[in-house]
Structure formats: C-alpha cells, structure tokens
C-alpha positions as a printed NumPy array, in Angstrom:
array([[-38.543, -26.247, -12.01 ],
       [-38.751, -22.77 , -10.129],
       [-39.18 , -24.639,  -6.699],
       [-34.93 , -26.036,  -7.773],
       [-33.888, -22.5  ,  -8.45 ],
       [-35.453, -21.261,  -5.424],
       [-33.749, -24.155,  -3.305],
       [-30.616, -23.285,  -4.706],
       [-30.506, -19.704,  -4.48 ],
       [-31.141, -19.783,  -0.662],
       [-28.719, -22.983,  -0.442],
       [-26.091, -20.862,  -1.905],
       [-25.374, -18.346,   1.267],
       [-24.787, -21.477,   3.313],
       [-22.161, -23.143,   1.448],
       [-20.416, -19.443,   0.74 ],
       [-20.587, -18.551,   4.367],
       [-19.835, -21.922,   5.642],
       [-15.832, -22.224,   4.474],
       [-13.181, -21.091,   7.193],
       [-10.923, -18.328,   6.334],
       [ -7.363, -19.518,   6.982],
       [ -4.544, -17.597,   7.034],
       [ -1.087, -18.075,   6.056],
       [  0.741, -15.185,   7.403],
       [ -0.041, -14.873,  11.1  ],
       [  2.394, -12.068,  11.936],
       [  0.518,  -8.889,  12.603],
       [  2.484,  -6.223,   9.892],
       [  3.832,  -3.193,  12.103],
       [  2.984,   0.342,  10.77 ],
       [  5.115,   3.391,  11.068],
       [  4.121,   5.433,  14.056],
       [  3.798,   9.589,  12.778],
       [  3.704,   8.894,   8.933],
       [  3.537,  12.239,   7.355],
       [  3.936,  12.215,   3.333],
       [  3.45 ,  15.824,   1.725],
       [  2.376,  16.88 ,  -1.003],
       [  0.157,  14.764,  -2.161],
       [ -0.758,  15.024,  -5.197],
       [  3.041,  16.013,  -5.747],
       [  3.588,  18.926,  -8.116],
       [  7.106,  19.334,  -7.861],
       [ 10.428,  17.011,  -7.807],
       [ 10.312,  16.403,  -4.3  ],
       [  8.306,  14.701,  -1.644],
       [  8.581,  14.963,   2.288],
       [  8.31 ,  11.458,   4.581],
       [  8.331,  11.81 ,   8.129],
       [  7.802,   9.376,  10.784],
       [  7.995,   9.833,  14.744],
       [ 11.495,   8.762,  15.048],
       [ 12.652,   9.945,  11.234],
       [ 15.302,   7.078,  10.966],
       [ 17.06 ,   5.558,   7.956],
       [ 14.149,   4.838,   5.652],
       [ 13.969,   2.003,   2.51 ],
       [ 11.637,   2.917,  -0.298],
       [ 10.001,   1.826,  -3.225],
       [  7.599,   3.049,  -5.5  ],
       [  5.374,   0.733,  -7.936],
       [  3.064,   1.929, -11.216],
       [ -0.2  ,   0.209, -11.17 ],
       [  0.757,  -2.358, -12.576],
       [  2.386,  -3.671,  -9.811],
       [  6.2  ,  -2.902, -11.619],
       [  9.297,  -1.36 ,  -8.841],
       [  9.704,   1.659, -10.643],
       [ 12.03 ,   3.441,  -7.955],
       [ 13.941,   2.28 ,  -4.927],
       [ 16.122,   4.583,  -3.145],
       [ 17.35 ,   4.664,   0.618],
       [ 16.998,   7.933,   2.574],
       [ 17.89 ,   9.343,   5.917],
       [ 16.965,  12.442,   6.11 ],
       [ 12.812,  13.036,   4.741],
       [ 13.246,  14.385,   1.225],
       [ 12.772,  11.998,  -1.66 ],
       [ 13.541,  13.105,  -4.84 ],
       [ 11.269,  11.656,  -7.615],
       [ 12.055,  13.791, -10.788],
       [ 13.125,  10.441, -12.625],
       [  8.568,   9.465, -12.551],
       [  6.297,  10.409, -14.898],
       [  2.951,  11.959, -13.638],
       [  0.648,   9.052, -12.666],
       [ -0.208,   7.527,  -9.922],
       [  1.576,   5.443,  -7.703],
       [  1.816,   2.849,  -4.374],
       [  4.741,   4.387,  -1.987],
       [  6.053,   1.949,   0.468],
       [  8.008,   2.992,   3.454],
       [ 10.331,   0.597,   5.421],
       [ 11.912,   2.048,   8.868],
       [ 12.94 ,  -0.62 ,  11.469],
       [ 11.391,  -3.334,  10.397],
       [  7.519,  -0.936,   9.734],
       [  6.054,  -0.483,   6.735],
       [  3.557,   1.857,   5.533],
       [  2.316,   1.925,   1.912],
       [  0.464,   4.6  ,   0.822],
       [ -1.373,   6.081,  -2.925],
       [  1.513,   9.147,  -4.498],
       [  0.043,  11.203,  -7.28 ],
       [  2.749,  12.679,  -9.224],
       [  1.08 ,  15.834, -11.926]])
C-alpha cells in the first residue's frame, strides 16, 4: 500500500507540470512611463500623480473588495480623495491608452 502512495506522489509533478498555460489576452498591457504617486501612505486630502508627459488622466480607486469606490478625471496631478475613509486601496491610472495600478493607503 505505501509502494501506491509513493507512485503517486512522484506521478503527481508530472501531470501538474505537464498542462500548457494558454492565454487569452495576448496584448502586452502598456504602463505609464514616470509614474510618481506621493504620499503614500496619504495623510491628508490630497494625493499627487505624475507621469512623464502629465496628460489628461482617468482614475479609479477600488476597496479590497474589489468595489469602484471613486472615479474622477484629472488634468492637472492633484487628486482629491477627502470623500475615502482610511484603508487601503488599489489606484488605477489611465493616460493614453497606459495604465498603472498601484496599493494607496489612506490614515
């Protein structure tokens, strides 16, 4: 009985390792070039977002539970985020078709 448990514990390797990984979305996601997000943790009622170019720039903030909890449009690099409790957060950044998410503590 030991010798089938043995078999199958060094059996089981091969059958993880031997399935191909396919993937559904083969365009390579574009990242902002000169993301800059300050403070962080975030203190006050404002945070700063700069990029290289510092264009128009579509964002949205989710809880951790996955839940849009803010969406605002900017152009110039001040977002104003007095309406969020302290937490922490996922910050996505959209700017000519790049995206950068990053982790925003609020305290």
């Amino acid at each position: 009985m030991k010798k089938i448990y043995f078999i199958l514990i060094m059996a089981f390797p091969v059958f993880s390792f031997g399935q191909e990984l396919v993937s559904v979305n083969t365009e390579q996601a574009q990242e902002l070039k000169g993301f800059k997000m300050y403070p962080n943790p975030v203190y006050g009622d404002e945070v700063y977002l700069t990029t290289a170019t510092n264009g128009n720039k579509q964002i949205k903030i989710y809880d951790v539970f996955g839940e849009v909890v803010l969406t605002d449009r900017i152009a110039t690099n001040t977002l104003n985020i007095s309406r969020l409790v302290p937490g922490v957060y996922v910050l996505q950044v959209t700017e000519q078709k790049k995206t950068m998410t990053r982790k925003l503590v609020i305290k």
